[in-house]
C-alpha positions as CSV (number, residue, x, y, z in Angstrom):
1,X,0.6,-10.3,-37.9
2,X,1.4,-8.3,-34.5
3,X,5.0,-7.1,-36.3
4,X,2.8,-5.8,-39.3
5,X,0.4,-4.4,-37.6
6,X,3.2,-3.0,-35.4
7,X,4.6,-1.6,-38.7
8,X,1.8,-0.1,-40.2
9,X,0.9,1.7,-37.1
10,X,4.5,3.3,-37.1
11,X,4.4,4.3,-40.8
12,X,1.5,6.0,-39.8
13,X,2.3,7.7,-36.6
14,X,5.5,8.7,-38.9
15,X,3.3,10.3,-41.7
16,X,1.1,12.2,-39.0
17,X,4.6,14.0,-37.4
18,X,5.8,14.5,-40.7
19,X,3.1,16.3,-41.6
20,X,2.4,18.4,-38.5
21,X,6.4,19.9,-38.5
22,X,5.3,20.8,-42.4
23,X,2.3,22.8,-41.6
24,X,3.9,24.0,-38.3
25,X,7.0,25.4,-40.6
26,X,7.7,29.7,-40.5
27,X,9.5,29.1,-43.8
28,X,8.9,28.0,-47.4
29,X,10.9,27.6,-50.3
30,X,10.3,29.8,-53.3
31,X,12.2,28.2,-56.6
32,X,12.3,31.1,-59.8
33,X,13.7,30.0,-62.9
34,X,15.8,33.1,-63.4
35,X,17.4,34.5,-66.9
36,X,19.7,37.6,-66.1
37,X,21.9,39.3,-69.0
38,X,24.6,41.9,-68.9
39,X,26.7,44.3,-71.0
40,X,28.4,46.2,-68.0
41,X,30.0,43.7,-65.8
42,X,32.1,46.4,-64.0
43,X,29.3,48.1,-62.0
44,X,31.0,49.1,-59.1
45,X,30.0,48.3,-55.1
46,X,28.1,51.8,-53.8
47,X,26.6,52.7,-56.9
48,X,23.7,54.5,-57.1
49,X,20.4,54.6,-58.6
50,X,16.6,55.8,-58.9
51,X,13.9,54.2,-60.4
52,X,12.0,55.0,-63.2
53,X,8.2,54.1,-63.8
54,X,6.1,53.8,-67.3
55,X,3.0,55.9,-67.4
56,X,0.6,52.8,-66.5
57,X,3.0,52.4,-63.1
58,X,2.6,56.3,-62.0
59,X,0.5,56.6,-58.9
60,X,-0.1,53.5,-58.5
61,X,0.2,51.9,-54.5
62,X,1.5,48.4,-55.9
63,X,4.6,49.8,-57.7
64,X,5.5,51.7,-54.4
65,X,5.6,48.3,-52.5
66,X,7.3,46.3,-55.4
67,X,9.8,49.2,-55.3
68,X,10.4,49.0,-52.1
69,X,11.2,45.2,-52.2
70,X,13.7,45.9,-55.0
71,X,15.3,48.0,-53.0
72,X,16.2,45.7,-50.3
73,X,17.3,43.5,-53.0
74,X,19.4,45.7,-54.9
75,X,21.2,46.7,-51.3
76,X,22.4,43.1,-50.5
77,X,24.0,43.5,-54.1
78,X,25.6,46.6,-53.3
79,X,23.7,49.3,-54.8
80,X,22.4,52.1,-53.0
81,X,19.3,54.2,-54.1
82,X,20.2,57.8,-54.5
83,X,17.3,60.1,-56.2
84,X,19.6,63.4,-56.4
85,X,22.4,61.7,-57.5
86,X,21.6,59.0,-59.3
87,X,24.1,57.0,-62.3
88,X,21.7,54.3,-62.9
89,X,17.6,53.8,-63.3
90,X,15.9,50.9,-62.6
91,X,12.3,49.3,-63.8
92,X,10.7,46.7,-62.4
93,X,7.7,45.1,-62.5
94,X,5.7,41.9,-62.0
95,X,2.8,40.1,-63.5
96,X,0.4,37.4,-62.3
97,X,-1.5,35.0,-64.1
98,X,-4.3,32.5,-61.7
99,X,-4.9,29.3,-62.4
100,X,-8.0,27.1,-61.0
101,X,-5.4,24.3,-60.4
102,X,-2.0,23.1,-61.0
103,X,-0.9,21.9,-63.9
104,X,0.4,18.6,-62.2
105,X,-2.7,17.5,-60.7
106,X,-5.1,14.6,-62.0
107,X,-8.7,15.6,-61.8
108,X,-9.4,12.1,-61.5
109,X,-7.4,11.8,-58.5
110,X,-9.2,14.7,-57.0
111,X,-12.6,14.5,-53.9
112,X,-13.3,12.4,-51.1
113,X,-12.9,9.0,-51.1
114,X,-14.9,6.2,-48.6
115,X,-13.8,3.2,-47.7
116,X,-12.3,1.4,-44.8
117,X,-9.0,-0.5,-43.0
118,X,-9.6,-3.1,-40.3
119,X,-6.5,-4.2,-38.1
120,X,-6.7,-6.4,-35.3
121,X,-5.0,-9.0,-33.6
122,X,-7.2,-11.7,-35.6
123,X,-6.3,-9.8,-38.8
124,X,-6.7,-7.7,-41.1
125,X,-8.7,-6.2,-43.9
126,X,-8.8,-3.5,-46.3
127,X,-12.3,-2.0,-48.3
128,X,-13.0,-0.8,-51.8
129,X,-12.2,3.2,-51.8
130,X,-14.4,5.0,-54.5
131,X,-14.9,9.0,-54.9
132,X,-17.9,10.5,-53.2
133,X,-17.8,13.6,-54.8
134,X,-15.1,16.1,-56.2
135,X,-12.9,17.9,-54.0
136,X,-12.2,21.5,-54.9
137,X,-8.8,22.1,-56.2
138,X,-6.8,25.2,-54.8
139,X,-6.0,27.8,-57.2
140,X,-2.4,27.7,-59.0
141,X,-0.5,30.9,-59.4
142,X,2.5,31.7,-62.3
143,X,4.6,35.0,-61.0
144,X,7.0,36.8,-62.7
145,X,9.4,39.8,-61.8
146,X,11.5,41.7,-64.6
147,X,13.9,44.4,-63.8
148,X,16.1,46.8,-65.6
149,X,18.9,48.5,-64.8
150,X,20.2,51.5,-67.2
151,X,23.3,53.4,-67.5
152,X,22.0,57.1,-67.1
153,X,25.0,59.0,-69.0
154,X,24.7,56.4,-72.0
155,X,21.1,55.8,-71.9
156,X,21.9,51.9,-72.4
157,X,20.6,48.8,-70.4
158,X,23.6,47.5,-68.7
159,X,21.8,45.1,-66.5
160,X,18.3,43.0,-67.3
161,X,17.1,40.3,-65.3
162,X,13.8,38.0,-65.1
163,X,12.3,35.8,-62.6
164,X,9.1,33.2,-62.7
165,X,8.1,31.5,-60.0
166,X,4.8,29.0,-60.0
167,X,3.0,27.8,-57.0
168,X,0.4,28.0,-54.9
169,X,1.4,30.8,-52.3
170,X,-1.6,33.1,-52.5
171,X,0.3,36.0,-51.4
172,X,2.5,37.9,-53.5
173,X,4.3,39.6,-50.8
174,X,5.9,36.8,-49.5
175,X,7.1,35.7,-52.2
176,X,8.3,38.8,-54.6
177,X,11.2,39.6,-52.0
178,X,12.6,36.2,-52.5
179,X,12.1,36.6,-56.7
180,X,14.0,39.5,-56.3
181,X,16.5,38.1,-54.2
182,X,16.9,35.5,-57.4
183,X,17.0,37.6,-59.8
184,X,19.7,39.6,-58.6
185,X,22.1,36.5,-57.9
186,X,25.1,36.7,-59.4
187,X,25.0,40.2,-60.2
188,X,26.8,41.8,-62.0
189,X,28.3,39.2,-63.7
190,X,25.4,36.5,-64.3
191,X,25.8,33.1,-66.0
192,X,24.5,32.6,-69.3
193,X,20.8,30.9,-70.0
194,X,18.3,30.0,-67.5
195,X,18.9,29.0,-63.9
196,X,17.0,27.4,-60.8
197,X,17.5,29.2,-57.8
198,X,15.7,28.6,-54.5
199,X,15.2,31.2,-51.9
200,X,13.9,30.6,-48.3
201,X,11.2,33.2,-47.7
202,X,9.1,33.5,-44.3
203,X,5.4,31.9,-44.7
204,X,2.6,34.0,-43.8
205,X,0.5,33.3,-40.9
């Protein structure tokens, strides 16, 4: 009984640091499922660009932030942003959708549950567990960031790219850089149908 005990205890303790170095963590893992499709594969390193907004984006705070994080993105690819002279637009923009939960959890499984474990030398013993009363869920968001990239002395799309990520980061500026950063892999020549790509993205405090 001592070894078990011994065992349990360790499991435990286990768990507990587990758990600490997960919450402690500066970083988290943002996975988009990403579709990207071209018709220009030669787009050539240095090229420049400007972006281009619809009606409902003019004026609007948001689009200058999302623009600014596609802008990043688009330099680690190789394009450089370039109003006066610009041979390519871009649009992008994102949507959000909240959910009161994830889709993965049981509600059954959800609240507070009583009950009770007894370990000792002389043995041990383990008690019913049965919900108190429900625990509240977080919220469950479903992101998505679409981005187009036109030839400006054809007027054609050379370049369009999506990415959805779902999960339950509350903040969609630490997350959108790393959608972007998705998005844009493999550019300019992308693999065809849909692809799960993983980006490291700093956590917010």
């Amino acid at each position: 009984m001592k070894r078990s005990i011994s065992s349990i205890f360790a499991a435990v303790a286990l768990f507990a640091a587990a758990s600490l170095l997960s919450a402690c963590s500066t970083v988290m893992m943002v996975d988009s499922e990403v579709r990207s499709y071209a018709t220009q594969p030669a787009i050539p390193a240095g090229a420049t660009y400007r972006f281009e907004r619809l009606p409902s984006q003019l004026g609007n705070s948001r689009q200058t932030l999302l623009e600014s994080f596609t802008e990043n993105a688009l330099g680690k690819v190789g394009l450089r942003r370039d109003d006066a002279i610009a041979q390519y637009s871009v649009q992008v923009s994102e949507g959000l959708i909240r959910e009161n939960r994830s889709p993965w959890n049981d509600p059954w499984r959800q609240g507070m549950w009583s009950g009770s474990v007894q370990l000792s030398n002389h043995g041990s013993g383990v008690g019913l567990w049965f919900p108190m009363y429900p625990f509240p869920d977080p919220p469950w968001y479903v992101r998505e960031v679409s981005l187009i990239l036109r030839n400006l002395a054809s007027a054609k799309v050379v370049y369009e790219t999506r990415a959805v990520h779902d999960g339950p980061a509350a903040h969609s500026d630490a997350v959108l850089p790393a959608m972007l950063e998705a998005a844009l892999r493999d550019f300019p020549n992308p693999p065809q149908g849909a692809r799960r790509i993983n980006i490291e993205a700093p956590r917010n405090p």
